[in-house]
Residue, then its C-alpha position, 0 to 999 in steps of 0.5 A: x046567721x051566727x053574727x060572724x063579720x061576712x068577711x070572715x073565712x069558715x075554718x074546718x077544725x083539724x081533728x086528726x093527729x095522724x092518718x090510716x095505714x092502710x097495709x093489705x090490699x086483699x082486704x081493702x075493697x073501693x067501697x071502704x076506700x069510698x065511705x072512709x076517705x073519699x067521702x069523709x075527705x080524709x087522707x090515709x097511706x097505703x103500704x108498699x103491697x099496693x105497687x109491688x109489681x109495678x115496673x117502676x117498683x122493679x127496675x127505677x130502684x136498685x137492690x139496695x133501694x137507691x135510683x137505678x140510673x143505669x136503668x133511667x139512662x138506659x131508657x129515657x136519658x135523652x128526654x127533656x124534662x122540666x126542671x125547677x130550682x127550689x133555691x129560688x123564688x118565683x111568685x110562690x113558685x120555682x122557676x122551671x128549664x127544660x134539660x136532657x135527663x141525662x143532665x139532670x142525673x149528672x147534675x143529681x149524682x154530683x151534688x149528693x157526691x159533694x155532700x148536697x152542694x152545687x153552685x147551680x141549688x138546689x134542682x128538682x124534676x118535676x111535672x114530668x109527662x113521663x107516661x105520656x111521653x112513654x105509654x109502652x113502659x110499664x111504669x105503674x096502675x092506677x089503682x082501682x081506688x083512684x080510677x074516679x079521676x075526671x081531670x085525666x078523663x077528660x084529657x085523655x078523651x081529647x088527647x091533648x094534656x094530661x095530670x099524670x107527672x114523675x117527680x125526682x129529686x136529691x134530699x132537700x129538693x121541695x115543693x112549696x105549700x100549695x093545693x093541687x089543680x081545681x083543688x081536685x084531690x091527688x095520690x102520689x106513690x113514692x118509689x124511692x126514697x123518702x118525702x115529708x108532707x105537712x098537710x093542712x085541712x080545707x080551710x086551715x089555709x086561711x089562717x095562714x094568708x097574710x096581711x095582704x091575703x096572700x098565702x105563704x111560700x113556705x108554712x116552715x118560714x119564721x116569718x109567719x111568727x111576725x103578726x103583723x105580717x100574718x095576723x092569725x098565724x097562731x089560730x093555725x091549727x098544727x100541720x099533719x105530718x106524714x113520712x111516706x116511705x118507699x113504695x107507699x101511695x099517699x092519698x090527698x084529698x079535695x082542698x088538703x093544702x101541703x108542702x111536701x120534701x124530699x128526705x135523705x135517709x139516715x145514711x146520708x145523714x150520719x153516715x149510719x143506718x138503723x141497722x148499723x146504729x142497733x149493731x154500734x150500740x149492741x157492741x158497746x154493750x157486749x164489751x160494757x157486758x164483759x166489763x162486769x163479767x171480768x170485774x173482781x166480785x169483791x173490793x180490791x184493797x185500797x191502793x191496789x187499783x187505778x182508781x182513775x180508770x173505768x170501774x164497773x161502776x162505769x160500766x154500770x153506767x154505760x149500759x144504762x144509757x145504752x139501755x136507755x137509747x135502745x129503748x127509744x130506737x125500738x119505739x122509733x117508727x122507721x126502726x120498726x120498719x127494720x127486718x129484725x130477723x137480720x138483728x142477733x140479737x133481737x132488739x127486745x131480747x138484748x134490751x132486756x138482757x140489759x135490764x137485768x144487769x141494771x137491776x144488779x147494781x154493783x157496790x160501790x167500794 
């Protein structure tokens, strides 16, 4: 006995601040998957060299990595699929239809061409028995890491249900916070796109029930800062979060709680992406560049100048900020994923090619 009230939750502290990457499957057997993370019930994250030659990988995806839907439609438009509202709320859930795919795209291409709006939400597919449906497409395998999975075992040998489900969605669609079915754990692999998941350790989800022992719809909702709602909110630890990129498989182990999104990439978000950022800030600094080069050496006379235009000081000071963001776009975790060999110059080189003008700070006349 350690004298704490019967009623009180045993709370596994959260030790992680991040999970493994795991990037070559030529050396990750099933035992080092099997000791670290099943056993430890640890999440980690598998790069996209583990589905590569996956079909879906191949032919769901267009060259430039958006929903292939000619494809889609090609192949499955007239199947009905299960399709939830995420701008509703249904005890802790989304309600659900079941439309043509065919629907479901249109419906998808027209909100994201209408800047993520529509008068019918926010709608996500989701729980689509899609290889049950179709088990002659070579959509994906099951990695070996996975191939312990007692629930479709099951299912499979009676041949009545399954747990194996496609999920698509345009930025914004989300799934509740919840833990998967018989708090079994789950692996999810991302073909398109970007998802975000806010991970909670077993027992973690007991500071976030509410007065009345529920638990919330959405761990994001200002409403769990309200103690008397949710009494032990502030005892939560921080959820784990993680970006899951296109092709990468996330594994979620036994009882983890989450919340998973569908991100937008920064295109979509600002109408540039990394590549095109590291190309406007490389631009500004070659014309703040010729600015010094073409700048007198020595002070003008007085008069002879508007000192209301940008001097080199200016100029000076420009390639300090721009210094300063290029820096913070080199450290950027999604900029590090940039084929840099595409970047002239490289982003070091240029970063440090700005260094040393900064260092040769002009005199101020």
């Amino acid at each position: 006995m350690d004298g704490k009230p019967e009623s009180e939750p045993q709370i596994i502290p959260s030790t992680l601040s991040h999970i493994d990457f795991i990037d070559d499957p030529e050396n990750f057997s099933y035992n080092e998957f099997f000791s670290r993370y099943m056993l430890a019930n640890t999440p980690c994250l598998f790069s996209s060299k583990f589905t590569q030659s996956w079909g879906s990988r191949k032919s769901w995806v267009t060259s430039e990595g958006k929903p292939n839907w000619a494809h889609l439609l090609q192949n499955f438009g007239d199947a009905v699929v299960p399709v939830a509202n995420c701008d509703v709320k249904e005890y802790n859930a989304n309600p659900k239809e079941q439309i043509p795919l065919q629907e479901y795209i249109s419906y998808w291409r027209d909100y994201t061409e209408s800047a993520c709006q529509s008068p019918k939400g926010c709608l996500y597919l989701k729980d689509w028995h899609m290889r049950r449906e179709f088990p002659g497409e070579n959509v994906y395998d099951t990695p070996v890491y996975f191939s312990s999975d007692w629930l479709n075992e099951y299912w499979d040998a009676i041949t009545q249900d399954d747990y194996r489900f496609v999920y698509m969605g345009p930025s914004g669609s989300w799934t509740p916070f919840h833990a998967d079915v018989f708090r079994s754990y789950s692996w999810s692999a991302n073909i398109c796109g970007r998802k975000k998941w806010l991970l909670f350790p077993p027992g973690q989800e007991e500071y976030l029930r509410d007065c009345h022992g529920c638990l919330p719809y959405d761990v994001t909702s200002p409403v769990l800062q309200d103690t008397n709602l949710y009494p032990n909110y502030n005892r939560c630890c921080p959820p784990l979060e993680v970006l899951q990129e296109a092709g990468e498989i996330i594994f979620v182990p036994s009882v983890w709680h989450h919340q998973v999104y569908n991100m937008v990439i920064m295109k979509s978000c600002t109408g540039i992406d990394y590549k095109e950022f590291y190309t406007f800030l490389k631009t500004i600094a070659e014309h703040r560049i010729r600015d010094l080069e073409n700048a007198p050496q020595d002070c003008p006379p007085e008069g002879s100048v508007d000192t209301m235009a940008p001097g080199p000081q200016h100029a000076h000071f420009d390639i300090g900020k721009i210094a300063d963001i290029l820096l913070l776009l080199i450290n950027n975790q999604d900029f590090q994923k940039v084929d840099k060999e595409a970047l002239n110059p490289p982003p070091g080189e240029l970063l440090s090619h700005l260094h040393k003008l900064i260092d040769r700070q002009p005199s101020p006349c």
